[in-house]
C-alpha positions as CSV (number, residue, x, y, z in Angstrom):
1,X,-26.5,-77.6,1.7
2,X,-25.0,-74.5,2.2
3,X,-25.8,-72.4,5.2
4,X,-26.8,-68.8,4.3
5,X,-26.8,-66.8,7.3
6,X,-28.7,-63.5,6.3
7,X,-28.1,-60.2,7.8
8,X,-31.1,-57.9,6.5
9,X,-30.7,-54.1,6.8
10,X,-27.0,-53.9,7.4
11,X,-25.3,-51.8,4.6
12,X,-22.6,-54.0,5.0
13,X,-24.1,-57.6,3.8
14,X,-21.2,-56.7,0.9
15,X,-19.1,-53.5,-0.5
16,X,-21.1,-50.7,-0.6
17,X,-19.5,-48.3,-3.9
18,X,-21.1,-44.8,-3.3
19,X,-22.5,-43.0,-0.6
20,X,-25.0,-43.5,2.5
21,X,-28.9,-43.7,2.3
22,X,-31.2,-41.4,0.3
23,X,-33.9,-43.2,1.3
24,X,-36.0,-41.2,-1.2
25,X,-39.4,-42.0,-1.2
26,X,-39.0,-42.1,-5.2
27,X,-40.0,-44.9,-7.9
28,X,-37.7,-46.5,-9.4
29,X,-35.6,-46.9,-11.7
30,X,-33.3,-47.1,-11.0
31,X,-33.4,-49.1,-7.7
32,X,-31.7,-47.1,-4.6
33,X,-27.8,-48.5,-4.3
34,X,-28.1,-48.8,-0.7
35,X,-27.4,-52.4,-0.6
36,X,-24.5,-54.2,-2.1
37,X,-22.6,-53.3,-4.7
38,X,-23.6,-50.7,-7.7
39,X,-25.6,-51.9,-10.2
40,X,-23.0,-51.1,-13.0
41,X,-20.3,-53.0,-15.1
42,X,-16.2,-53.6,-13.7
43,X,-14.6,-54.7,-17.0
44,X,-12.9,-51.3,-17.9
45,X,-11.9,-50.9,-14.7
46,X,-8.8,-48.3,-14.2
47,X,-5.7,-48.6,-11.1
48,X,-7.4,-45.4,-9.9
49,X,-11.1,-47.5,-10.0
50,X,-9.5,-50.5,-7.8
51,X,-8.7,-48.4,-5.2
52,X,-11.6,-46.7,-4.8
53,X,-13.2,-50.0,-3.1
54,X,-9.8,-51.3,-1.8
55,X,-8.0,-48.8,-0.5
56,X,-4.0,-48.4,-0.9
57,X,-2.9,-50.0,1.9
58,X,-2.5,-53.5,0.5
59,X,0.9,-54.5,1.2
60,X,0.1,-56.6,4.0
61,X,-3.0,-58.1,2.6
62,X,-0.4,-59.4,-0.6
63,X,1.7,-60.4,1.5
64,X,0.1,-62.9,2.9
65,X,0.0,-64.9,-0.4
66,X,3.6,-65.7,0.2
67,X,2.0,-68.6,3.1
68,X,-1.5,-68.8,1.4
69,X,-0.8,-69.5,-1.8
70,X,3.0,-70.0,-1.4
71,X,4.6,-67.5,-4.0
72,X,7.6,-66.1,-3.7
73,X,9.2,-62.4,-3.1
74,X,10.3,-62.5,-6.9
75,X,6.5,-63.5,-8.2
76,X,5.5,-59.8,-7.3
77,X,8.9,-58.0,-7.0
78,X,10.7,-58.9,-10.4
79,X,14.5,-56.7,-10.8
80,X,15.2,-56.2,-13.8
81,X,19.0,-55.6,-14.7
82,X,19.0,-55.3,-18.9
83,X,20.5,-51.9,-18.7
84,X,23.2,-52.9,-16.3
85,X,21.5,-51.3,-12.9
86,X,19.3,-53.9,-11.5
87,X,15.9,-51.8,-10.7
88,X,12.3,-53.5,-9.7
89,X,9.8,-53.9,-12.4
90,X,6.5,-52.0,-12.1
91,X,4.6,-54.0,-9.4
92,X,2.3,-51.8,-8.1
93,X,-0.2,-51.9,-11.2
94,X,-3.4,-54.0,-10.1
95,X,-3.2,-55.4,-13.7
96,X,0.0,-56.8,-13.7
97,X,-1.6,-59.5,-11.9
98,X,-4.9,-59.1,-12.1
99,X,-6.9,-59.5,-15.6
100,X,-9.8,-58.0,-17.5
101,X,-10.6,-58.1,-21.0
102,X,-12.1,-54.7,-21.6
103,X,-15.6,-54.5,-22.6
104,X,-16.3,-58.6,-22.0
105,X,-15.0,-59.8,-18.4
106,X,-14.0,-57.8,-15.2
107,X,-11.4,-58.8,-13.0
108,X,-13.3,-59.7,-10.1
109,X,-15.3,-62.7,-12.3
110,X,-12.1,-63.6,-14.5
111,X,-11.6,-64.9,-10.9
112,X,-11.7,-68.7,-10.0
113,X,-15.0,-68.2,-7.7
114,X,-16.8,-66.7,-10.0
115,X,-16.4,-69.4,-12.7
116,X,-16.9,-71.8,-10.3
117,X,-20.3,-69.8,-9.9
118,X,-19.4,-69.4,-6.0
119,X,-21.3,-65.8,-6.1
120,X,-22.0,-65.8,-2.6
121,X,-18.1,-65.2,-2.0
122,X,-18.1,-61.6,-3.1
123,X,-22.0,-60.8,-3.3
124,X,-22.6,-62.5,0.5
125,X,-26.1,-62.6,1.1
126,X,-27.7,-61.3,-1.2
127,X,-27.6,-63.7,-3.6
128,X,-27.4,-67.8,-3.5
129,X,-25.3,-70.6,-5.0
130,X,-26.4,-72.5,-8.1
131,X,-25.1,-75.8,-6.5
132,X,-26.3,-75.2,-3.1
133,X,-30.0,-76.8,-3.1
134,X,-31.4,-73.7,-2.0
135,X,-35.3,-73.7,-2.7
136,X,-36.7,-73.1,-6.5
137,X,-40.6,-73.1,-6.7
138,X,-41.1,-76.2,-9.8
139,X,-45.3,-75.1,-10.4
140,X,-46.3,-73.7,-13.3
141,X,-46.3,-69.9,-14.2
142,X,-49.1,-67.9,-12.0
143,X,-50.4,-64.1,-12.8
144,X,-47.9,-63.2,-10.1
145,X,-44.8,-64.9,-11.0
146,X,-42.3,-62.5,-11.8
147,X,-40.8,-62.2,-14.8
148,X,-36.6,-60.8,-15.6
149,X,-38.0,-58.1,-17.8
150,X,-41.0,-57.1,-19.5
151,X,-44.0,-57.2,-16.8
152,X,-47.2,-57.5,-17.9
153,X,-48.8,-55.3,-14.8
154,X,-49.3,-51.6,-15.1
155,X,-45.9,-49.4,-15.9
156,X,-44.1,-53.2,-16.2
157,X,-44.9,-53.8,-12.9
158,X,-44.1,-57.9,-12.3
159,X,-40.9,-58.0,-13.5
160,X,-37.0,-57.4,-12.4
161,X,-36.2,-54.6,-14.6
162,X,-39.6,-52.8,-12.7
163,X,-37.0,-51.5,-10.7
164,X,-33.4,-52.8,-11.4
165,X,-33.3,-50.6,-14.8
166,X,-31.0,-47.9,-16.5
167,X,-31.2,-44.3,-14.6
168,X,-29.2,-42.5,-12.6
169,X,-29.0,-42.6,-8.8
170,X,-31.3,-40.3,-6.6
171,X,-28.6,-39.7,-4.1
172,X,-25.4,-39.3,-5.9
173,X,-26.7,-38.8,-9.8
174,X,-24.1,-41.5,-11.0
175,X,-25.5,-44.0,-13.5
176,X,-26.9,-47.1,-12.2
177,X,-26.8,-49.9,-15.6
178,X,-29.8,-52.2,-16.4
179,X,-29.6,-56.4,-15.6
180,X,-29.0,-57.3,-19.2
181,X,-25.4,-54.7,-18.7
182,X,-24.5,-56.1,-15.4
183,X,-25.0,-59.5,-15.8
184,X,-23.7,-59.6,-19.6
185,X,-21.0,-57.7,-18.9
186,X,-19.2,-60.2,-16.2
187,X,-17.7,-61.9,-19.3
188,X,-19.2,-65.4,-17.9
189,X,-20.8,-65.9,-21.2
190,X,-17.8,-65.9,-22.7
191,X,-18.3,-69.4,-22.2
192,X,-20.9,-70.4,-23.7
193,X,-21.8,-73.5,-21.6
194,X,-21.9,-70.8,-18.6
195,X,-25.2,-69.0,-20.7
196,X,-27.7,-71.4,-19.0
197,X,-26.5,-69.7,-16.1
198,X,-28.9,-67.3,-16.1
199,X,-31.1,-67.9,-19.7
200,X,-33.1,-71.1,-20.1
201,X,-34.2,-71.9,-23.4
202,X,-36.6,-74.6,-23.5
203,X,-38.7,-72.3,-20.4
204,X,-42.1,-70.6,-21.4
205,X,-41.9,-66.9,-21.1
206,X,-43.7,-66.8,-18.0
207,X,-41.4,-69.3,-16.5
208,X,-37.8,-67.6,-17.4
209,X,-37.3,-66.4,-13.8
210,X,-36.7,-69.8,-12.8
211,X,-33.1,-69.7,-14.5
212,X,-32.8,-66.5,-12.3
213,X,-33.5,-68.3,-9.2
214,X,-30.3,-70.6,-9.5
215,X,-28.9,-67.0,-7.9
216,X,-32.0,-64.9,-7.1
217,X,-34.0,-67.1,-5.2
218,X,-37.4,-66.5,-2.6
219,X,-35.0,-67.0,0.1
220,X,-32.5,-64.0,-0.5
221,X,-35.2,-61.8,-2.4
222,X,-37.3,-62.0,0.8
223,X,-34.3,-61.2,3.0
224,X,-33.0,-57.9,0.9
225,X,-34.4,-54.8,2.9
226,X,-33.5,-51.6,4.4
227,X,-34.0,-50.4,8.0
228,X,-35.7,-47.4,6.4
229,X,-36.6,-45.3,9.2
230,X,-33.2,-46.4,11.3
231,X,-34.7,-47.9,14.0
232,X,-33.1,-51.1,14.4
233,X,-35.7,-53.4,13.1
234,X,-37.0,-54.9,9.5
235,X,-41.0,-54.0,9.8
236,X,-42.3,-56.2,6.2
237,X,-44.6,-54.0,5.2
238,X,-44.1,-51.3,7.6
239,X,-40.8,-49.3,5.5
240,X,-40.4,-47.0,2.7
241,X,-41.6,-48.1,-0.8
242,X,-38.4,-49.1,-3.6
243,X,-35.8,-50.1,-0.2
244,X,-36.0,-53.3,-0.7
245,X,-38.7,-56.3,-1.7
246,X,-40.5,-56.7,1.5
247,X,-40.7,-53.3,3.0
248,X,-43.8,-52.3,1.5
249,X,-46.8,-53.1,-0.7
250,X,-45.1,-51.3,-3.6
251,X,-42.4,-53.7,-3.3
252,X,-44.1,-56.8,-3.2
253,X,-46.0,-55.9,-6.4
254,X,-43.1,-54.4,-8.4
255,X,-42.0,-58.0,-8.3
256,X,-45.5,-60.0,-8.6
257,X,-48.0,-57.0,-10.0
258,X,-47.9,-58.6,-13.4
259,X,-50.1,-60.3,-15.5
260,X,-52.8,-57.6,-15.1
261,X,-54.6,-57.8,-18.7
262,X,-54.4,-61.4,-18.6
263,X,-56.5,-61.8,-15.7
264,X,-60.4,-62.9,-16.9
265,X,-62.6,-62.5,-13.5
266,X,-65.6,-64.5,-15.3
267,X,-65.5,-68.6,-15.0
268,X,-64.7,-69.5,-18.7
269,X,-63.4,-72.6,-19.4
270,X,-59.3,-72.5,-18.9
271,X,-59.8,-69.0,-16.8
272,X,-57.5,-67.3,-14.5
273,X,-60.8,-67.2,-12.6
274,X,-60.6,-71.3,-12.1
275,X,-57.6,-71.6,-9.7
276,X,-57.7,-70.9,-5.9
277,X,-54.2,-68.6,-6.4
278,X,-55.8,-66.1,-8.8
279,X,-59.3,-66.0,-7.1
280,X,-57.2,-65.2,-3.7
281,X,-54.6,-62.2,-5.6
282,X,-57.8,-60.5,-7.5
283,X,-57.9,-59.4,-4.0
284,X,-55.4,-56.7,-4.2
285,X,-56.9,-55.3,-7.2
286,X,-60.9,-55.9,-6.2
287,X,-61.2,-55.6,-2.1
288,X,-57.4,-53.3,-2.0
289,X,-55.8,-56.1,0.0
290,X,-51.9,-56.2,0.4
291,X,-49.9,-58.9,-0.1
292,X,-48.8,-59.1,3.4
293,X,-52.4,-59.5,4.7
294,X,-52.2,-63.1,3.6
295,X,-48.2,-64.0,2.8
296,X,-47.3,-63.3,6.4
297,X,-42.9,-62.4,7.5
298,X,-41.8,-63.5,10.2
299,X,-37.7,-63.5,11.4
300,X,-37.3,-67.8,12.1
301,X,-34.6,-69.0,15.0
302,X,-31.8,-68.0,12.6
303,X,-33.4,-64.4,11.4
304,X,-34.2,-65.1,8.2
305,X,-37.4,-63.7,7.2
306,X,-40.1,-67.1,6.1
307,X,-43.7,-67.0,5.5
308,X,-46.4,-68.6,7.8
309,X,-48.6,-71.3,6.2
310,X,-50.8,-69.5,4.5
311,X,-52.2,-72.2,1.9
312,X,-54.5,-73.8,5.4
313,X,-57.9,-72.3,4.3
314,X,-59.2,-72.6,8.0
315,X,-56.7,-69.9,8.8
316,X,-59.3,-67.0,7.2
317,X,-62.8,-69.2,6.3
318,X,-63.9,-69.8,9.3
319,X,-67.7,-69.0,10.9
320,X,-69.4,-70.2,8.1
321,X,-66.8,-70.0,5.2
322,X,-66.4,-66.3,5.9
323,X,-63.8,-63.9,7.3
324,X,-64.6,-62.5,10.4
């Protein structure tokens, strides 16, 4: 298995495209771009676009493909001498090299790591491996389990797109592109076998997310979060609402608020009412619990953010089946 070694609250878990924190107090969409890269397509990418992230000063970093990779001086630097004076061909154009069929595939997952599906090499922590035997939940579909788009909780609340949506950014005003742009426009699909990827057919709808999870699993979700107030240290709970998915109670229910007209509180036969899961998240909505009163973070010897046991019923019914 491969180790993921999560750095939470550090701007630079991967390229950050735009400016610093807003840290805006404001709903989303869109979702802040504080963390990774934008949410927004690279297949029409320009020379003046590459730089932007890259910088100009790339000689040396080409350079070293002549060891790495074992080209040679006249891969890059080509003369051509047709009109009798021997001059270098244009080699200083990004796409010379480096391909991108406009409107379908960027550069960046034309690449070999990307169709290998080896996300974590550009995205770092913030997302996981499809091959790395990272954690997926197998149970069946609860009235929290999120959904890619289309949540069933007030405003769409329980669902990706609750937050990672079309809008333009708080801080900057650029446009920030919805999941179904950013993830259809890497050009994967292109291939069709790659579509299962990300979209699993045969799933019920409440169960889609799990085809998300091959990337976008509990383990990275519960480890994306910003030091909101700057002091050093992740607080679950204790941060700014729409920062992340553990710094507040907003969070945790943008991604698992759902299901909220499906819930029946009466004990009919079949109801949401029957299993020990739903009885325990009516909380939020009936008594005005948070998530994190129950689903407790803490940072484990290698500072990744885990839940304590929380399915030990002794840990709250105690003194005669009651919570003191």
């Amino acid at each position: 298995m491969k180790e993921i070694a999560l750095m939470v609250g550090v701007l630079a878990l991967s390229v950050v495209l735009g400016t610093g924190l807003c840290l805006a107090n404001v709903p989303a969409p869109p979702v802040d771009q504080n963390i990774g890269f934008w949410d927004k397509t690279f297949n029409n990418m320009s020379e003046t676009d590459c730089r932007g992230c890259h910088g100009d000063n790339l000689v040396g970093l080409h350079h070293q493909l002549i060891t790495t990779k074992g080209l040679l001086c006249t891969s890059c630097h080509k003369l051509d001498c047709s009109t009798g004076t021997c001059q270098f061909a244009s080699f200083r154009d990004c796409f010379q090299c480096h391909s991108q069929v406009a409107g379908q595939a960027s550069v960046h997952h034309l690449g070999q790591a990307a169709q290998d599906g080896d996300c974590a090499s550009c995205h770092g922590d913030l997302v996981q491996n499809r091959t790395d035997g990272h954690y997926i939940p197998t149970y069946n579909a609860t009235m929290v389990t999120p959904r890619p788009s289309d949540g069933t909780g007030v405003n769409g609340k329980g669902a990706c797109d609750y937050c990672h949506s079309w809008g333009n950014d708080f801080g900057t005003g650029n446009l920030v592109y919805a999941n179904k742009e950013t993830h259809h426009n890497t050009g994967l699909g292109q291939d069709s076998s790659k579509c299962t990827w990300c979209h699993d057919s045969q799933a019920g709808t409440g169960l889609k997310i799990r085809a998300c999870e091959q990337c976008h699993a509990p383990q990275s979700m519960h480890n994306i979060q910003v030091d909101t107030n700057n002091d050093g240290k992740i607080v679950p709970g204790g941060e700014l609402p729409y920062q992340g998915h553990i710094g507040n109670n907003e969070d945790c229910l943008g991604c698992h608020g759902g299901a909220a007209d499906q819930i029946s509180i009466g004990g009919g036969n079949g109801g949401w009412s029957l299993f020990n899961p739903t009885r325990h998240h009516l909380l939020v909505q009936k008594n005005g619990k948070k998530c994190l009163d129950c689903h407790t973070l803490y940072r484990n010897d290698q500072g990744i953010f885990v839940f304590k046991d929380f399915r030990t019923c002794s840990t709250c019914h105690r003194n005669g089946g009651r919570r003191p």
